[in-house]
N, C-alpha and C positions, 0 to 999 in steps of 0.2 A: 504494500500500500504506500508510495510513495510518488503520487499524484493525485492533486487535489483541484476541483471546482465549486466555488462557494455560489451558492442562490440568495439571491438577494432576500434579505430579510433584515427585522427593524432589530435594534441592539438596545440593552439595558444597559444598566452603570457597568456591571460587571463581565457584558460579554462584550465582545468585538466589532466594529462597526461594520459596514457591509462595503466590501470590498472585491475585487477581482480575483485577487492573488493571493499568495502565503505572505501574513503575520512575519516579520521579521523575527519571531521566537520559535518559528517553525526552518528555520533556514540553520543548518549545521554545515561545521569543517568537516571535511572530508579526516577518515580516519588516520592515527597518525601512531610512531611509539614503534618500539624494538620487538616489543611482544606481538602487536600487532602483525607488522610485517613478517615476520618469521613463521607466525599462523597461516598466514596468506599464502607463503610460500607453498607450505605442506598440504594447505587445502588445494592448489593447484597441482602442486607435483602428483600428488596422490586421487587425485579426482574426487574429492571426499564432499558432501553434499551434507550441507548444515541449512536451517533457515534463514540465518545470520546476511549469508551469503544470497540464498535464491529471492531472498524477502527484502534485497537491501534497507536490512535495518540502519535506523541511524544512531544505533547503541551501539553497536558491531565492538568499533576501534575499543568503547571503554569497557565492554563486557569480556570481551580475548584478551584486554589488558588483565583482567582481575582474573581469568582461567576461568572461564566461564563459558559454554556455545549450546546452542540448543539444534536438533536433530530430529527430523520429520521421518516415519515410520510407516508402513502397508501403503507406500505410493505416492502420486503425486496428480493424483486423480478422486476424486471426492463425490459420493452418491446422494448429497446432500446440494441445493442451490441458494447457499446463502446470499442475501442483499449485499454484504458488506466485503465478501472473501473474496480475492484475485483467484484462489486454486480452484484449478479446470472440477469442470464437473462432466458426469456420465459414467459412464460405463466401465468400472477401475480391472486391471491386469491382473494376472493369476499373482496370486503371492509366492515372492522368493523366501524360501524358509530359512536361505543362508540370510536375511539380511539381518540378524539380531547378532550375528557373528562380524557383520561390516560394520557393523555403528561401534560395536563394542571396539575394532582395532580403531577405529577412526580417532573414537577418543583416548585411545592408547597413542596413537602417534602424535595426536594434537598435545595431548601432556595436558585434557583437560580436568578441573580441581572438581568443578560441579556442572554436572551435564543434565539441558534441560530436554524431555524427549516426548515429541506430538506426532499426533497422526490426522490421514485425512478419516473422516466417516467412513466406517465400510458396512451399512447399511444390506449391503451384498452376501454375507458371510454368515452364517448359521452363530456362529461364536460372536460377534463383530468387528475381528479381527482381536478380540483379547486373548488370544492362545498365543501370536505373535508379540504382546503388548508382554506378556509374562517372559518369556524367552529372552526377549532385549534385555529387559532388566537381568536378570540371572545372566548371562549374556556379560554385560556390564562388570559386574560385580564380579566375577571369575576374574576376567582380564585386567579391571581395574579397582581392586581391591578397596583401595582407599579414597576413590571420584564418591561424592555426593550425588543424589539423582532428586529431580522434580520430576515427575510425569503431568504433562495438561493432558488430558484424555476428554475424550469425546462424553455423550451421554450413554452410548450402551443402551439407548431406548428405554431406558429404567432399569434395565434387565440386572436384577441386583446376583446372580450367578455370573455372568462377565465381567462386575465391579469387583468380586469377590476376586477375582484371581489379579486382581490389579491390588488388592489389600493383605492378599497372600504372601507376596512378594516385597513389600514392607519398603517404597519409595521413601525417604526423609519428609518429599513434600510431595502432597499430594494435589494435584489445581484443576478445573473444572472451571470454565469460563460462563460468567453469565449473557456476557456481551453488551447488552442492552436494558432500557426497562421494560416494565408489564406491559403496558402499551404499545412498544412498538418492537415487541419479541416474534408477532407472527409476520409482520412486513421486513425484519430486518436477518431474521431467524427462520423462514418458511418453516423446514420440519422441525421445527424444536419447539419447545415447553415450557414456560416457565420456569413453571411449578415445579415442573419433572425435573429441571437443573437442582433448583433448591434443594429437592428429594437425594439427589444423588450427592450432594455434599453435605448433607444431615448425616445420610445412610455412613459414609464415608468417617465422619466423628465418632459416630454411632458405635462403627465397628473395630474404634482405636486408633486410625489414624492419627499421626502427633500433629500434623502441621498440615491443613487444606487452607485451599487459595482461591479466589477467582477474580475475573476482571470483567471492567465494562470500559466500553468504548463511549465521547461523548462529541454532538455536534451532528447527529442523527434528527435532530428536532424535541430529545425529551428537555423535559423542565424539572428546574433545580429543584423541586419536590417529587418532584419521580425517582430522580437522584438518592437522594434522601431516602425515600421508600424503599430505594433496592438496597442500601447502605443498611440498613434495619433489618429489613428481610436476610441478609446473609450473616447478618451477627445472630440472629435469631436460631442461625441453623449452626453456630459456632467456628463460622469462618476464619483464619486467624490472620491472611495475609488479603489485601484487596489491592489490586492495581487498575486504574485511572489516566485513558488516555486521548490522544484525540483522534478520531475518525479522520482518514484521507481514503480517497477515492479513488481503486486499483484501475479503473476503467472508466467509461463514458457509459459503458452497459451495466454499471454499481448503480447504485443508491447514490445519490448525488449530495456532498456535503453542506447542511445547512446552515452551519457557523461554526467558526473559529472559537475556541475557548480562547478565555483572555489567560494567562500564567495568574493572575489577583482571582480568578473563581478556580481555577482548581487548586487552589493554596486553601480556601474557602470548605472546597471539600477535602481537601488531606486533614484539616482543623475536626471536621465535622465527624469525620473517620476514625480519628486518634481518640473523639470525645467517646465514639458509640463503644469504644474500646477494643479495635483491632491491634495486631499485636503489633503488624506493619500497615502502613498507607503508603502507597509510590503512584503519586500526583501530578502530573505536569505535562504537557503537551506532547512531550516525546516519546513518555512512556507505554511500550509494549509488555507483555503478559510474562516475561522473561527480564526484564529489567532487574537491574539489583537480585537477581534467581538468589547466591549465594548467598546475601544475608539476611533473606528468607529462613535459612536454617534456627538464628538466635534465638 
């Protein structure tokens, strides 16, 4: 997601006013640093396929600085047509069963400290691709003993026997994205739920996990009381990490971005975040679902 088109619309104190182009708080240096490049090298030499890289994040430079990369799993093809996602959608490839063996050298040769690991929906798959989800990890953990791991995973449709083998397997952190608010989870969310997210990060505390996470995206059209609403709602299921970002528009065929967060409202909500008692808030225009991953752990 790193182009964006703003639609005109009227601005409060706190949000942005209506303009053509990117906010100059949306404008980042290209990434930079020893660590960085050396990363780079190895991600090229070796063909190795991180988000980092195919998502041009614009955290890349400071997350590979801190040993940190996150790693997309069962394809790059996605059975789900979300509003807001650049990843192709249709009809996804047979599963490579070697790939929880490729991720795992990948982050063996990267020398990564904490690895964050997503997949597309495989709504396709009797399992939904959690028989692969368990494997990476073990996977992981074999080759690199001492890497930390987050999984964001998908919903699994509820299906709390596929969640189960993702809690089997005992991630540090566990994350699960909300995306959006109630209101506009079925225009920006087609096949997704609510509810059913909440559910699956209750279920997820429920069953021990130490540390679950999720994030919303902002600049979709909700309002700072919706915001708020979903803030509540995810404490209420005992969330302990929330990340807070801003909507940019992968295509002309997305969801078209309706405004800019100003940096003074999502300072507004990291405050409001911190009060409802999350354990982390990461607030700010830039921030992606993998941001600051590592000190997630505290």
């Amino acid at each position: 997601m790193d182009t964006a088109v703003l639609e005109n619309k009227t601005s409060t104190e706190n949000k942005t006013t209506t303009r053509t182009g990117k906010p100059k708080w949306l404008r980042v240096k290209l990434p930079t640093g020893k660590k960085y490049r050396n990363l780079r090298k190895l991600v090229d030499k070796y063909d190795l396929h991180t988000i980092c890289t195919s998502g041009s994040c614009p955290n890349m430079g400071e997350c590979w600085g801190e040993g940190t990369a996150t790693f997309m799993i069962l394809g790059n093809v996605c059975t789900r047509s979300c509003g807001f996602c650049g990843v192709k959608t249709g009809r996804p490839e047979d599963i490579e069963w070697d790939e929880p063996e490729k991720v795992a050298r990948s982050i063996k040769i990267m020398g990564v400290k904490h690895a964050v690991v997503t997949s597309v929906d495989r709504d396709d798959l009797k399992d939904m691709g959690s028989i692969i989800w368990a494997e990476t990890v073990n996977a992981i953990r074999r080759m690199n003993p001492t890497t930390t791991l987050e999984t964001l995973i998908p919903d699994f449709q509820g299906n709390t026997r596929n969640i189960d083998r993702i809690i089997e397997v005992s991630p540090e952190v566990v994350s699960h994205n909300m995306e959006t608010v109630r209101r506009l989870t079925r225009e920006v969310r087609i096949q997704a739920k609510y509810d059913r997210s909440l559910e699956v990060l209750r279920y997820l505390k429920a069953q021990g996990i130490r540390r679950t996470k999720s994030g919303i995206m902002l600049g979709l059209g909700e309002k700072e009381e919706e915001v708020i609403e979903t803030l509540k709602d995810l404490r209420s299921v005992d969330v302990d990490v929330v990340t807070i970002g801003q909507y940019l528009q992968p295509s002309k065929q997305h969801l078209p971005v309706q405004e800019f967060i100003t940096p003074k409202q999502f300072k507004k909500y990291e405050t409001i975040g911190k009060e409802l008692g999350f354990r982390h808030v990461e607030s700010s225009a830039l921030v992606r679902s993998s941001y600051k991953a590592h000190k997630h752990l505290e």
